[in-house]
N, C-alpha and C positions, 0 to 999 in steps of 0.2 A: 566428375572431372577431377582430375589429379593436378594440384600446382606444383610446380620444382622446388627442390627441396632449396635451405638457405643457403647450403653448399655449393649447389649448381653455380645459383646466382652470382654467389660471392667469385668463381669461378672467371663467369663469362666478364665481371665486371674487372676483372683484374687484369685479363687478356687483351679485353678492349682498350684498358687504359694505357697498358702497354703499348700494346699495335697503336694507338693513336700519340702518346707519347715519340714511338722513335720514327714515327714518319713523319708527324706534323712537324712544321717547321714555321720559325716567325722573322721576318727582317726589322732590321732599325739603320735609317739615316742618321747618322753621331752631328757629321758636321759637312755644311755644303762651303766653300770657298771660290772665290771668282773675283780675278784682280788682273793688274797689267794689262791694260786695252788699248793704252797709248803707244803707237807707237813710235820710233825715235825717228825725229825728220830724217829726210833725205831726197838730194836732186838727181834729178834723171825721170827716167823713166817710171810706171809706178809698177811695184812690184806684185806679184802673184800668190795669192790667197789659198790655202788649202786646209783642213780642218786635221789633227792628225791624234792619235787617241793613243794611250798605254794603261795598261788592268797591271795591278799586282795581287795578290793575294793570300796570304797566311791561316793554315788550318789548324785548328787548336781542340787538343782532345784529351778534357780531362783536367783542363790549363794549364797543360804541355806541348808546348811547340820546339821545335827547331829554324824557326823562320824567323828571325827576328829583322830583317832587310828589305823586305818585300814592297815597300815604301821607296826606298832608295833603286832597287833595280827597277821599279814601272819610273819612276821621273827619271834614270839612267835611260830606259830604251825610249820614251818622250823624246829628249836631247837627239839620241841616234836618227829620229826618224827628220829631222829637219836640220841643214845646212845652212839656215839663215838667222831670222828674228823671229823667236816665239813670243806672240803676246794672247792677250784673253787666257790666260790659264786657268781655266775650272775642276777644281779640285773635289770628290765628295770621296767620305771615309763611310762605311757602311759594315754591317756585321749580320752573317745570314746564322738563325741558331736553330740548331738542331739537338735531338738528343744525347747529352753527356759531351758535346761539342759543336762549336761553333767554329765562322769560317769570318775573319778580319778581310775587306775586301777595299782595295782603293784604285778609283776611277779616276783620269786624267784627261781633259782633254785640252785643247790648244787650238789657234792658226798658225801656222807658222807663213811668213814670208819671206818668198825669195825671191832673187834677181830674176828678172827674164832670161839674160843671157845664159843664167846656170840652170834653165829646165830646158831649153830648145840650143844645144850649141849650134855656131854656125856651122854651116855643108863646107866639107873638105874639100879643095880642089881637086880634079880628077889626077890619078896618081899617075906620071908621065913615064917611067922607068919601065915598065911593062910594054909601053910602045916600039922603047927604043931596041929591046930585047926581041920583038918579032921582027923589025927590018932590018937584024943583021944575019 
């Protein structure tokens, strides 16, 4: 029976560690946040409840990026997606690592509340000018 020479070995172990190296991948939660629940009285009616979510993301290869914003544009588009009162905001900051780079990744999420009136407008009158144009 013939064994592999030391060479081989040394070989397959180097490849493997490679190949496992740049595919395996590890995540880390840095930091979770969760604040603003209250929200600010108000009479009327009561308002409507929606859950509303923004991802940002920063990739970094080498620990060189170009992205240094990625933060401010996911809570920029947060804002865009709701016209009223955002409360509950839950924040988590996370980092997926991969080989020679890793990827900074921040999760947002919210309710936001709005008026009744401004998700359902009221029905338009029926438009009368179109009437008057067929009976002349």
């Amino acid at each position: 029976m013939r064994f592999p020479s030391l060479a081989s070995w040394f070989a397959f172990a180097t490849v493997a560690t490679l190949g496992a190296l740049s595919t395996g991948c590890t995540y880390s939660v840095h930091e979770y946040q969760a604040g603003g629940y209250a929200a600010s009285p108000q009479s009327g009616p009561p308002r409507m409840a929606e859950w509303i979510h923004a991802r940002g993301q920063q990739s970094v290869v080498l620990g060189i990026t170009n992205n240094t914003k990625y933060v401010d544009a996911a809570y920029a588009s947060l804002l865009d997606q709701c016209s009223g009162e955002i409360v509950g905001l839950n924040t988590r900051f996370s980092t997926s690592l991969s080989f020679l780079s890793y990827t900074n990744v921040v999760e947002m999420r919210a309710m936001c509340l709005r008026d009744p009136a401004s998700i359902h407008p009221p029905p338009r009158p029926p438009d009368d000018s179109d009437d008057d144009e067929s009976t002349q």
